[in-house]
PAZAPA-4460 file (N, C-alpha, C; in steps of 0.05 Angstrom, whole numbers, plus 32768, in hexadecimal, padded with zeros to 4 digits):
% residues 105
    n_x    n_y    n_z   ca_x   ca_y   ca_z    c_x    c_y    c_z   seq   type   mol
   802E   8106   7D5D   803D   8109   7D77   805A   810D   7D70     1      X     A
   8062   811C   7D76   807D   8124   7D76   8098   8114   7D82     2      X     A
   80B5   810D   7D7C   80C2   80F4   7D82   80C6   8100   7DA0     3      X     A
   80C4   811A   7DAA   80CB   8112   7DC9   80B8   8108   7DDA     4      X     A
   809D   810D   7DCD   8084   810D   7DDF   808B   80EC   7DE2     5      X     A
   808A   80DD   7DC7   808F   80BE   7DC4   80A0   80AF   7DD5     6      X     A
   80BA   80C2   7DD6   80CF   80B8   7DE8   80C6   80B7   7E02     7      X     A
   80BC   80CB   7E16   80AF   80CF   7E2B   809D   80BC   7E2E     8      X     A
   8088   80B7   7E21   8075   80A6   7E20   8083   8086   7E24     9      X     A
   8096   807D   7E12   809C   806A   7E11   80A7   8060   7E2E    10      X     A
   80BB   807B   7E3C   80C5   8071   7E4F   80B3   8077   7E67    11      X     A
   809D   807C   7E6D   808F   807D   7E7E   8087   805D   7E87    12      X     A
   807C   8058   7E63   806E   803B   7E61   8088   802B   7E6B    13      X     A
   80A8   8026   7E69   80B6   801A   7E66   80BC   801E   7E89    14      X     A
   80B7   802E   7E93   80BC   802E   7EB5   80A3   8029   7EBD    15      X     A
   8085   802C   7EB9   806C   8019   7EC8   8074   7FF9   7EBF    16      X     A
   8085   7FEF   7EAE   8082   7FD8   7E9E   8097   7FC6   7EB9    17      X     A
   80B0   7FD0   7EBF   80B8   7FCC   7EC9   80B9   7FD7   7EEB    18      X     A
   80A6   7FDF   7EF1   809C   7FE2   7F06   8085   7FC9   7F0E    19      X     A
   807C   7FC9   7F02   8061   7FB2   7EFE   8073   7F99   7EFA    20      X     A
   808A   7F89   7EF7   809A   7F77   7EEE   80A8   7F72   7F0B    21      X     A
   80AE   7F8C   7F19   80BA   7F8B   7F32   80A8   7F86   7F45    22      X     A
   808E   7F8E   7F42   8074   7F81   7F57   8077   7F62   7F58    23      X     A
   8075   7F63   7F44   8068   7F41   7F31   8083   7F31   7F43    24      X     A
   809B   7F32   7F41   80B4   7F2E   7F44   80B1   7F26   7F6B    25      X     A
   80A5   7F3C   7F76   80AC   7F3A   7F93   808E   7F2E   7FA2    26      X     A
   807B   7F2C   7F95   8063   7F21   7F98   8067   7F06   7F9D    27      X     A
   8058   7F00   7FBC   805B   7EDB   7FBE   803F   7ECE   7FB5    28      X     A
   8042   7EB2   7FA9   802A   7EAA   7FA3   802B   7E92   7FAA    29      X     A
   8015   7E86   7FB3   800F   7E6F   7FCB   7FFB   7E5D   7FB6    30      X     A
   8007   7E44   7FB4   7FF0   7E26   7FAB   7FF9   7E17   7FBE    31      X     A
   7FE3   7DFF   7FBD   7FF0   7DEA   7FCD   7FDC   7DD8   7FBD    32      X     A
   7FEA   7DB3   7FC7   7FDE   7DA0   7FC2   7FD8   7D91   7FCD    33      X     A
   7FBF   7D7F   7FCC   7FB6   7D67   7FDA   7FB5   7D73   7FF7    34      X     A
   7FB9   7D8C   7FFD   7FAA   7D99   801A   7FCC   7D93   8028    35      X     A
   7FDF   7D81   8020   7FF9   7D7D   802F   800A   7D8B   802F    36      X     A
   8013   7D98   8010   8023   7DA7   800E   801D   7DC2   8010    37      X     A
   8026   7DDC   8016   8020   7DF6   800A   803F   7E04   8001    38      X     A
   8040   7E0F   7FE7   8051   7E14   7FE3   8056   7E39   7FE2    39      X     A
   806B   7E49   7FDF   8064   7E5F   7FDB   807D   7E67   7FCA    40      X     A
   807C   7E80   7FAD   808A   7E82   7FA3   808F   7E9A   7F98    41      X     A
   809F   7EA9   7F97   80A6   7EC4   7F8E   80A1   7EC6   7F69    42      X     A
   8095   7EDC   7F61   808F   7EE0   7F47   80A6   7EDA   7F35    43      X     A
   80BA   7EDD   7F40   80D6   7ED6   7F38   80D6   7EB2   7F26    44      X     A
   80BE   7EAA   7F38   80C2   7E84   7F40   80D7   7E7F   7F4E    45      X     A
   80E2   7E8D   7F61   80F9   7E7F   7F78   80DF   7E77   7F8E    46      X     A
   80E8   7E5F   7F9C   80D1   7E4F   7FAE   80E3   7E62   7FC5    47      X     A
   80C7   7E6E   7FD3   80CC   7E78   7FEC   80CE   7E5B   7FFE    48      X     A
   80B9   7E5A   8002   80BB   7E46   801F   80A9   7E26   800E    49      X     A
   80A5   7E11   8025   8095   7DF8   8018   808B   7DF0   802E    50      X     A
   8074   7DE6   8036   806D   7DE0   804F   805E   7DCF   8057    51      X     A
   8064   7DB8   8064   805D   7D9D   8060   8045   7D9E   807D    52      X     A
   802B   7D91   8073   801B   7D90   8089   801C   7D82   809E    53      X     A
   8017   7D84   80B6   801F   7D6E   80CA   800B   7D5B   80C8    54      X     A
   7FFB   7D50   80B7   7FE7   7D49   80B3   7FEF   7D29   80A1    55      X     A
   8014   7D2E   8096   8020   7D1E   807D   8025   7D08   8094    56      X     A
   8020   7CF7   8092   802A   7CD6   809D   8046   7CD4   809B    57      X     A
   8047   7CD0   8078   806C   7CC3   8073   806F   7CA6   807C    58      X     A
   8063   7C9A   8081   8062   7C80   8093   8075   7C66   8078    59      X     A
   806E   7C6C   8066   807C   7C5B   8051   8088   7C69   8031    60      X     A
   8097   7C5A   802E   80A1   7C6B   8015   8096   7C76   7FF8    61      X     A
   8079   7C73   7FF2   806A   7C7E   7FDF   805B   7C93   7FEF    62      X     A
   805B   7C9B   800D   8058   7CB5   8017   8065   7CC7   8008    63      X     A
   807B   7CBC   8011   8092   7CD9   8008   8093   7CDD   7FE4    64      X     A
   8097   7CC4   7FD9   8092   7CCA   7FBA   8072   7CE0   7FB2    65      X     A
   805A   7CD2   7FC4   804C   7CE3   7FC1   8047   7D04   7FCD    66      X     A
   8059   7D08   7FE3   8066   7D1D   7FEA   806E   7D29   7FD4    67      X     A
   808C   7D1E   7FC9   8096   7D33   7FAD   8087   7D3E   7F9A    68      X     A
   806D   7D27   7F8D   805B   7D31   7F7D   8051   7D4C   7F82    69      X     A
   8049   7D3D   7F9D   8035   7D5A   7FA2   8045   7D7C   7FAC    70      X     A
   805D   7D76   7FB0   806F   7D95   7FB1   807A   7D9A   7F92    71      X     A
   8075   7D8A   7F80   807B   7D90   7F66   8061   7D9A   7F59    72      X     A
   8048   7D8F   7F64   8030   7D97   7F5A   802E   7DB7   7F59    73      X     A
   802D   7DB2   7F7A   802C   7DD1   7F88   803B   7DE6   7F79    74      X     A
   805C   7DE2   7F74   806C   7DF5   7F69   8064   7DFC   7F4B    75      X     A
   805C   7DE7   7F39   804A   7DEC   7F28   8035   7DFC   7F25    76      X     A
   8020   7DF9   7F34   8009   7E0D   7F36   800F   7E1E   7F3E    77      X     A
   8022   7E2A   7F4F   8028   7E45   7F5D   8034   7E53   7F40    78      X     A
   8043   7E3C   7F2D   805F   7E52   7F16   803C   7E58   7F04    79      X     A
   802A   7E4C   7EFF   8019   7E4F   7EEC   8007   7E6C   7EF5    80      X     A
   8001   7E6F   7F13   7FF8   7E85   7F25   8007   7EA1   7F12    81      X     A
   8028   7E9A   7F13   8034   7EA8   7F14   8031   7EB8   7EF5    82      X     A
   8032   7EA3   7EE2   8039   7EA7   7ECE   801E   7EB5   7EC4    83      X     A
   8002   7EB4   7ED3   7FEC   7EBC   7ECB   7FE5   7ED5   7ED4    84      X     A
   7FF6   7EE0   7EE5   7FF2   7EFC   7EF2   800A   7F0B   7EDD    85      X     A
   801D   7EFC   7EDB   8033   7F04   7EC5   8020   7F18   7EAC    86      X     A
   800E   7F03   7EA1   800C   7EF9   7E83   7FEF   7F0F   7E8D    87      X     A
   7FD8   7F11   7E9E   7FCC   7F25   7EA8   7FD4   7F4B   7EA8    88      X     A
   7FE7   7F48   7EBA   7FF4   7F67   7EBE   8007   7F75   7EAD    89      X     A
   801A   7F5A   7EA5   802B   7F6E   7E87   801D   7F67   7E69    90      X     A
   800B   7F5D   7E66   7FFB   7F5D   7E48   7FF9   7F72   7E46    91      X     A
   7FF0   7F88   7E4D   7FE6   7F97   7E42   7FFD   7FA6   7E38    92      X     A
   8019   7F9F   7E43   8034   7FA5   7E35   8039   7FA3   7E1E    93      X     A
   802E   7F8F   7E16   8032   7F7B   7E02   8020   7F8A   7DE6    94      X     A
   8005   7F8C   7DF1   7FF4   7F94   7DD9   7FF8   7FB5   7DD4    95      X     A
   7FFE   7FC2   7DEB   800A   7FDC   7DE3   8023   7FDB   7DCD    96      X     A
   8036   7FCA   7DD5   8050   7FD0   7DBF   8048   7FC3   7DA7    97      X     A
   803D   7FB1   7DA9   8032   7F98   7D8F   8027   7FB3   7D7A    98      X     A
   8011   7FC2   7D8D   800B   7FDA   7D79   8019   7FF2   7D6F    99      X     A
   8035   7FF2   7D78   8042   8007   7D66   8054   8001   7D53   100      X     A
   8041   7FE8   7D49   805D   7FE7   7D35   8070   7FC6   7D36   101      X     A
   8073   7FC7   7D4F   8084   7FB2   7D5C   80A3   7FB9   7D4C   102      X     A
   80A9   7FCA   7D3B   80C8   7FCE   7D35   80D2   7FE8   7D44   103      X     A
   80CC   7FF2   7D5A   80DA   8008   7D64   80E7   7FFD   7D78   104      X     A
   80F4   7FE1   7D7D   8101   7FD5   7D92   8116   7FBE   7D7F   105      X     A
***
């Protein structure tokens, strides 16, 4: 292959790469816990919104401690969502460059 074909090639891959990064980026992804919390979070991991069920008592103060848990749970499972659609859609980024070499960057 010839170095312009390569160059072309490269930057095709280097604009789907970062096209696919800007999906991933504006994509919201929704967990929740213990049915109380639902959380929702941009691929980014910035927390869109958090949303407490009307279903939560609160009546005494290990409510609310167990409140925190469970919006920390939630934000957890949503970054793991995230990081697995991540680690899904740009791998194959990964094993493409891994195979040329890995020194042309």
């Amino acid at each position: 292959m010839n170095q312009q074909a390569m160059i072309r090639k490269l930057k095709k891959m280097q604009d789907e790469m970062m096209a696919t990064q800007e999906d991933i980026n504006h994509k919201v992804f929704t967990a929740s816990s213990g049915g109380i919390v639902t959380v929702e979070v941009y691929g980014t991991k910035e927390i869109k919104s958090v949303k407490i069920s009307d279903s939560f008592d609160g009546s005494d103060k290990e409510d609310y401690e167990m409140l925190g848990d469970m919006v920390v749970a939630a934000c957890n499972d949503a970054y793991k969502h995230v990081d697995a659609e991540t680690k899904d859609r740009m791998g194959k980024y990964q094993s493409l460059l891994g195979g040329m070499g890995g020194g042309l960057f």
